[in-house]
C-alpha positions as CSV (number, residue, x, y, z in Angstrom):
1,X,42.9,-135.6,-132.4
2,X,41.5,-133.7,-129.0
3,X,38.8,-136.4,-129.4
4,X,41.3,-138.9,-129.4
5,X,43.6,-137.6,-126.7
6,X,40.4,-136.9,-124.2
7,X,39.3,-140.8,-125.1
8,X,42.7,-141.8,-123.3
9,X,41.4,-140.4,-120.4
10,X,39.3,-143.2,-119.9
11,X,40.5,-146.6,-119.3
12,X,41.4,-147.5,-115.6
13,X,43.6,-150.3,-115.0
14,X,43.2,-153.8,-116.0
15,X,40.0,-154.5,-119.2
16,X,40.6,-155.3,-122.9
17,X,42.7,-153.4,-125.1
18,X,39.9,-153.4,-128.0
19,X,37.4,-152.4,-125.5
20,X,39.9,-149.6,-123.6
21,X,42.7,-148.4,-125.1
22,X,41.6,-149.2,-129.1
23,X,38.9,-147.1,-129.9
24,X,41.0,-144.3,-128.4
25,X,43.8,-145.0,-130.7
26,X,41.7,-145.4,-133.7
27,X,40.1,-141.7,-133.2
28,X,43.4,-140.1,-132.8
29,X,44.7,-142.0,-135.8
30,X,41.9,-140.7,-137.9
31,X,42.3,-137.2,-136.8
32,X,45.9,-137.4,-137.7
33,X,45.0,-138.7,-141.0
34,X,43.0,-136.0,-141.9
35,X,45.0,-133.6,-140.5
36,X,48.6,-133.8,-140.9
37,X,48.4,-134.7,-144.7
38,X,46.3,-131.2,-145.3
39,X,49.0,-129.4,-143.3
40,X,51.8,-130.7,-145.3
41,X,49.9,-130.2,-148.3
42,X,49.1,-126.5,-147.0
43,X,52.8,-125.9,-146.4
44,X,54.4,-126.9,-149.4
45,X,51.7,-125.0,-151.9
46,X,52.1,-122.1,-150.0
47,X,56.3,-122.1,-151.1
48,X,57.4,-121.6,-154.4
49,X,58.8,-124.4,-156.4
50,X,62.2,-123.7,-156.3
51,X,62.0,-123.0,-152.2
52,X,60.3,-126.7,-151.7
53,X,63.3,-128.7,-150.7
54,X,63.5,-125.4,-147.9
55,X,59.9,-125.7,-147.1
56,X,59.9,-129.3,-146.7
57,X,62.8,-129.4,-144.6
58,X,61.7,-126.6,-142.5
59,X,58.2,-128.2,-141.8
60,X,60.0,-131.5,-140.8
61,X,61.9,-130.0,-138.4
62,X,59.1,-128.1,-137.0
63,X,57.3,-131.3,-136.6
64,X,60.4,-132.8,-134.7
65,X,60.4,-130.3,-132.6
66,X,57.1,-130.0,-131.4
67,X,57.3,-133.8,-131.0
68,X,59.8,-133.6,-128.5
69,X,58.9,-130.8,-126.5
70,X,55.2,-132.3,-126.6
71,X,56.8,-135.9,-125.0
72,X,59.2,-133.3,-122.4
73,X,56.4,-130.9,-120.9
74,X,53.7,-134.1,-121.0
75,X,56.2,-136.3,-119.6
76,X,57.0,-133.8,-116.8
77,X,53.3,-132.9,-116.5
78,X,53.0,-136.8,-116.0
79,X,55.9,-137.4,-113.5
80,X,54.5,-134.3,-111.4
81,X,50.7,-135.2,-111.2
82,X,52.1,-138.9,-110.7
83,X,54.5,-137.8,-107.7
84,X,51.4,-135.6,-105.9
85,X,48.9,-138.2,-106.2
86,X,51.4,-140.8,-104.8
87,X,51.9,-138.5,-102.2
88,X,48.0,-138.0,-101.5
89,X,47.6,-141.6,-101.7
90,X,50.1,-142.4,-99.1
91,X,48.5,-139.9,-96.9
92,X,45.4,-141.5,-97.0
93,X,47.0,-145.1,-96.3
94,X,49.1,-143.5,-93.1
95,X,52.1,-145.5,-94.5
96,X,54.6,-144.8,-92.4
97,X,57.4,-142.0,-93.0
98,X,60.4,-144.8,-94.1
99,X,57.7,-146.5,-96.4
100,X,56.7,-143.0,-98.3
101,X,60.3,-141.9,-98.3
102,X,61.4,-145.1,-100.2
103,X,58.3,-144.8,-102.5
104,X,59.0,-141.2,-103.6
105,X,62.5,-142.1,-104.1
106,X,60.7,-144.0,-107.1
107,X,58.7,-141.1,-108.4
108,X,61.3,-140.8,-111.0
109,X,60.9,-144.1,-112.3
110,X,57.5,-143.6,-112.9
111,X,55.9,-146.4,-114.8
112,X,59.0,-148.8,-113.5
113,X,57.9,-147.5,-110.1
114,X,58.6,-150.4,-107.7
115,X,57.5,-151.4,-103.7
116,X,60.6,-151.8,-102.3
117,X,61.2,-155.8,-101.8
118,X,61.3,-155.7,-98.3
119,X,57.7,-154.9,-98.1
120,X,55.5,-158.2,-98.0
121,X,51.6,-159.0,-97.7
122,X,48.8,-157.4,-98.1
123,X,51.0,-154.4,-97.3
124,X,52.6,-154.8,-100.5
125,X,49.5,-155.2,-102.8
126,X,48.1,-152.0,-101.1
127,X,51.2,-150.2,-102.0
128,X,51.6,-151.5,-105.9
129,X,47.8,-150.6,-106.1
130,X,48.9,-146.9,-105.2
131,X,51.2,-146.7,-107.6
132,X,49.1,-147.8,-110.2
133,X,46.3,-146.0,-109.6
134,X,48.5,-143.0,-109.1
135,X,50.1,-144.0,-112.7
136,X,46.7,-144.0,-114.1
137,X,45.9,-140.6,-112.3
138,X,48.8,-139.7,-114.0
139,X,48.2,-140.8,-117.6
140,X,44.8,-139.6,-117.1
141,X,45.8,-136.0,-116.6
142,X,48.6,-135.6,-119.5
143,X,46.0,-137.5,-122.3
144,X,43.8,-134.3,-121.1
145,X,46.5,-131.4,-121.0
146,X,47.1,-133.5,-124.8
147,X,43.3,-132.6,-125.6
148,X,43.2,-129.3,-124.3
149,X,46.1,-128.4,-126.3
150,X,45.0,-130.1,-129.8
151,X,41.6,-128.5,-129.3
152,X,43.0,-124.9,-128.8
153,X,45.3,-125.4,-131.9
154,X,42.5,-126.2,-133.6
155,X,40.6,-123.0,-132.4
156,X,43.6,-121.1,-133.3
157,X,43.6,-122.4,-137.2
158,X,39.8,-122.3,-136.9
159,X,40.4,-118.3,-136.3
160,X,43.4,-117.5,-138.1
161,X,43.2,-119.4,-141.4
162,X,40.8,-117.8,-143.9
163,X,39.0,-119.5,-146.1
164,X,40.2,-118.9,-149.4
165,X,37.6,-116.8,-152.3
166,X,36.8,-117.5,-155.3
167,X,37.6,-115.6,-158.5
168,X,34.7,-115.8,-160.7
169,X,36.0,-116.2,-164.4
């Protein structure tokens, strides 16, 4: 799944999706294949038969929960990394003040960012590049604090879970 994540990382704007954004989404898929079924699996053997329904229902809502805190903090990750490299990248244009005041008035927006439509020319295609290159910047960064964080879980199992013995007969 960190493999996955990282792999996300990697396109830059425009490209195939088979070529970019596919072989990323066909790594992460495997790793939650073989991961998520195990952990399930691992979850409900470890409860006694008449505490399953509890077990179950507990590990479902685990799982929703650490689904929507994961989309919160990587969406505000994204919205912040996307606001500061906005920021940088109007620096480096020397837009003027109006110009970068309107533009990170649409920080918010994020993906749905827009040039405001009084802005024409090759004024305007400098701008909308910004904002994609600062959405990519963005994306970029989250799909890595993603990969950092599947990786350490996996470290964490890696240390905590034992392997289990055998009993000789």
């Amino acid at each position: 799944m960190a493999t996955g994540s990282a792999l996300f990382a990697l396109p830059g704007i425009g490209g195939s999706y088979w070529t970019t954004f596919f072989p990323a989404m066909a790594v992460l898929g495997l790793g939650m294949a073989v991961s998520v079924a195990p952990l399930t699996t691992t979850v409900m053997s470890a409860a006694e038969s008449e505490h399953a329904g509890t077990a179950s229902g507990i590990n479902n809502a685990i799982s929703r929960v650490a689904g929507m805190l994961a989309i919160a903090l990587l969406g505000a990750v994204a919205v912040g990394v996307f606001g500061a490299a906005l920021d940088r990248r109007l620096s480096e244009l020397h837009v003027p003040p109006e110009i970068r005041h309107a533009l990170n008035a649409e920080v918010p927006e994020f993906a749905e960012a827009k040039v405001p439509p009084r802005i024409e020319g090759e004024q305007r295609r400098m701008l909308e590049k910004a904002l994609d290159e600062s959405f990519v910047r963005s994306f970029r960064v989250a799909m890595l604090v993603a990969a950092g964080v599947a990786l350490a879980s996996a470290l964490c199992a890696g240390l905590i879970i034992s392997p289990q013995r055998r009993h000789p007969h």
